[in-house]
Each structure stands twice: as structure tokens, then as C-alpha cells.
C-alpha positions in Angstrom: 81.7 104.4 107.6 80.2 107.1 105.9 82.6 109.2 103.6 82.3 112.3 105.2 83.2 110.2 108.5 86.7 108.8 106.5 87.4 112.4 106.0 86.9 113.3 109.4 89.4 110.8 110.5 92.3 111.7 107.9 91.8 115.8 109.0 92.1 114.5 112.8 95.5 112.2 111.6 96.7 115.6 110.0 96.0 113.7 106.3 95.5 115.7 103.2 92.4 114.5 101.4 92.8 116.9 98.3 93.5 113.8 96.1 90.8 111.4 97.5 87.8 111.0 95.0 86.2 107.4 96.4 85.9 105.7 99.4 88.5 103.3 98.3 90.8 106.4 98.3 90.0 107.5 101.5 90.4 104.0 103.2 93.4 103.4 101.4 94.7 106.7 103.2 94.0 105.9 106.7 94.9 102.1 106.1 98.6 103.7 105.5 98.7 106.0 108.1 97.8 103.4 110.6 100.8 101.0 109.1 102.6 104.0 109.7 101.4 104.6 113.1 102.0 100.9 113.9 105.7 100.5 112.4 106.6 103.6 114.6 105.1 102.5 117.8 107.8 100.6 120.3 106.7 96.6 120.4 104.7 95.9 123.7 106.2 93.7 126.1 104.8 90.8 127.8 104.7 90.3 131.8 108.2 89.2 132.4 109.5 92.3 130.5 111.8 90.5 128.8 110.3 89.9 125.2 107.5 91.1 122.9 104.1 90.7 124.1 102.2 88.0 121.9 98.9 89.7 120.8 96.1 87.5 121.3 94.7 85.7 118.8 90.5 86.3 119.4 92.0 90.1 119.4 92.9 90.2 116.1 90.2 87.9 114.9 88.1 90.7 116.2 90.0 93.9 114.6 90.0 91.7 111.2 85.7 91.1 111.7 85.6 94.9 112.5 87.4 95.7 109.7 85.5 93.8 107.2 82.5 94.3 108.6 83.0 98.1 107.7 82.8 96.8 103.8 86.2 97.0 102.0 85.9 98.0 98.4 89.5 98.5 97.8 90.3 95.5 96.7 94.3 94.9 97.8 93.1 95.6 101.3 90.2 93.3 101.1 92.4 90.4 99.8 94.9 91.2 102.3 92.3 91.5 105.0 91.2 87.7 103.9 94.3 86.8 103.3 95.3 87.0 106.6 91.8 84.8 107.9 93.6 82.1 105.3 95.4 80.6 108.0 93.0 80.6 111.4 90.9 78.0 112.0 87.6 78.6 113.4 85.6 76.0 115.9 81.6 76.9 115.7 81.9 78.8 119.3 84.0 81.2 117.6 82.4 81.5 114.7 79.3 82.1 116.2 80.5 84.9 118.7 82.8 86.7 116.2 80.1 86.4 113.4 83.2 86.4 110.7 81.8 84.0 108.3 78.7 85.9 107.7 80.7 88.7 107.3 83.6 86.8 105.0 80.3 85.4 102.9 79.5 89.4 101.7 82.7 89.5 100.0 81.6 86.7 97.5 79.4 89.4 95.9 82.5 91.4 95.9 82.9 93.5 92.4 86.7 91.5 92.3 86.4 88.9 91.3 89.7 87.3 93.0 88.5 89.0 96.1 85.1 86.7 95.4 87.0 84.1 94.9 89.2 84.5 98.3 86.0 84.8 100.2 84.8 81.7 98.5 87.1 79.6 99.3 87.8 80.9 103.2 83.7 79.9 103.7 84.2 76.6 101.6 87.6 75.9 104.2 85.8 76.8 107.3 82.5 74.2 106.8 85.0 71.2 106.1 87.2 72.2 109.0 83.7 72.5 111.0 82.3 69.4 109.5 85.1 67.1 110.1 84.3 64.2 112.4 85.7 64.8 116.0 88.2 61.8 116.6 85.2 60.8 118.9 84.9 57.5 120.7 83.5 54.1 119.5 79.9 53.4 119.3 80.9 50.2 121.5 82.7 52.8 124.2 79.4 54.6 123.8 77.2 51.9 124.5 79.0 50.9 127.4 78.7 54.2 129.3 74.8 54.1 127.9 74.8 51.0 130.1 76.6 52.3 133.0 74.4 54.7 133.5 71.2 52.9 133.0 73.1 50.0 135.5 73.7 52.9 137.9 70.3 54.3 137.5 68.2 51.1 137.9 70.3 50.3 140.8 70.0 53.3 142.7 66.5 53.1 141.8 66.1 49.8 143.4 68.7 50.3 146.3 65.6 53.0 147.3 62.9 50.9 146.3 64.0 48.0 148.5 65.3 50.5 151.6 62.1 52.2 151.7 60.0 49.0 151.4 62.5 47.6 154.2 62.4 50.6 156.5 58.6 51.0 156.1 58.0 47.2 157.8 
């Protein structure tokens, strides 16, 4: 977001932006007031009524994308921010649809170095979690369904072969 946008936002929020010099500043300000906002809201509850409502976790995958996506500079946020993508795995679909990993890999250029860092390591995390071999089946359990279907395939093949040749005469 633009800063004149940020500032927009605090003067709807009622925020004083008299001390606010950088966007950092500004972010940092709105970042509060929304930890405010949250910490005073009552906790949703899930469909029985009886206890909190579990957020879902795609929804937060997606509030921590937008987030990032919006360029953090402040650095405590954005290590908090990727902090918090530490512990999620990711399967490709995911990746894919959310985009988080290209996003994640701008924050190697980060200007913080441990923010860098964080960023770093998240991308290095996902492609080994990605690349790991599915506990898939044996290439002998393979071949045999290759050959069940060829057998299956030849014989259907030849079950109308042989009816048509024996209806036709």
C-alpha cells in the first residue's frame, strides 16, 4: 500500500499519525491496532456453540500471503509474519494457488539480514518437504497393474475381435 493509503487507514481507526515518518511506522501502527482490535473481539464459536471456532488453516495461509505480499519492511513484523509460515507444510496444490513461495522468495533480498535469512530457509524447507519421495508403491506392484491393464486391454480387444468375426458368419 501506498503511504498516503496507510494513513488513510489509521485516520479511519481514529490513529494519530503525528509521529509516523516511514512506512515501517505506519504499518507498525495499524499492525497494533488490529492486535488490539483482535484481543478485544469475543472468540467465535464453532457450530455446536459450545467451544471456540477453529479458524481454518488455507484462511490464514491466505491473510499471512496477503500480508506479505503487501511488502513488509519492518523487520519484527516480517520475521514474525515468516515465523509463523515456519511450521505449515505446503503440498505443490497449495503452493501453487496461494503463490506464498514466490512471495516468501522476495524476502531473501530483504535489507535484514535475519529476515533474509528466515526467508531462506522457509523456501530451502518447503522444496525438500515437496521433493521428498511419496511412500509410493513398488516398481514390481507397478508392473503388475501395467500388466493388468494391458491383459484387460488385449482381452477385451480380442473378446470383440472374435464376437464380431463370430456374429458376422
Amino acid at each position: 500500500l501506498a503511504i498516503s493509503e496507510l494513513r488513510r487507514q489509521c485516520e479511519c481507526l481514529g490513529l494519530s499519525t503525528a509521529g509516523c515518518l516511514e512506512r515501517a511506522d505506519l504499518e507498525h501502527l495499524l499492525s497494533q491496532a488490529r492486535d488490539k482490535e483482535a484481543s478485544r473481539r469475543p472468540a467465535a464459536v464453532d457450530a455446536s456453540g459450545i467451544g471456540p471456532a477453529s479458524p481454518k488453516p488455507g484462511d490464514r495461509l491466505d491473510e499471512l500471503q496477503a500480508e506479505l505480499a503487501s511488502w513488509v519492511a519492518y523487520s519484527p513484523r516480517a520475521s514474525a509474519l515468516l515465523s509463523q509460515l515456519k511450521g505449515v507444510t505446503l503440498d505443490v496444490p497449495t503452493l501453487r494457488r496461494t503463490g506464498i513461495g514466490l512471495t516468501v522468495r522476495k524476502y531473501t533480498q530483504h535489507p535484514d539480514k535475519s529476515v533474509a535469512a528466515l526467508a531462506a530457509a522457509l523456501i530451502q524447507a518447503w522444496k525438500s518437504s515437496v521433493r521428498k519421495p511419496q511412500p509410493a508403491t513398488t516398481t514390481r506392484e507397478v508392473r503388475r497393474r501395467r500388466v493388468a491393464v494391458d491383459d484387460d486391454e488385449t482381452s477385451d480387444s480380442s473378446e470383440s475381435s472374435s464376437s464380431s468375426s463370430s456374429g458376422g458368419g
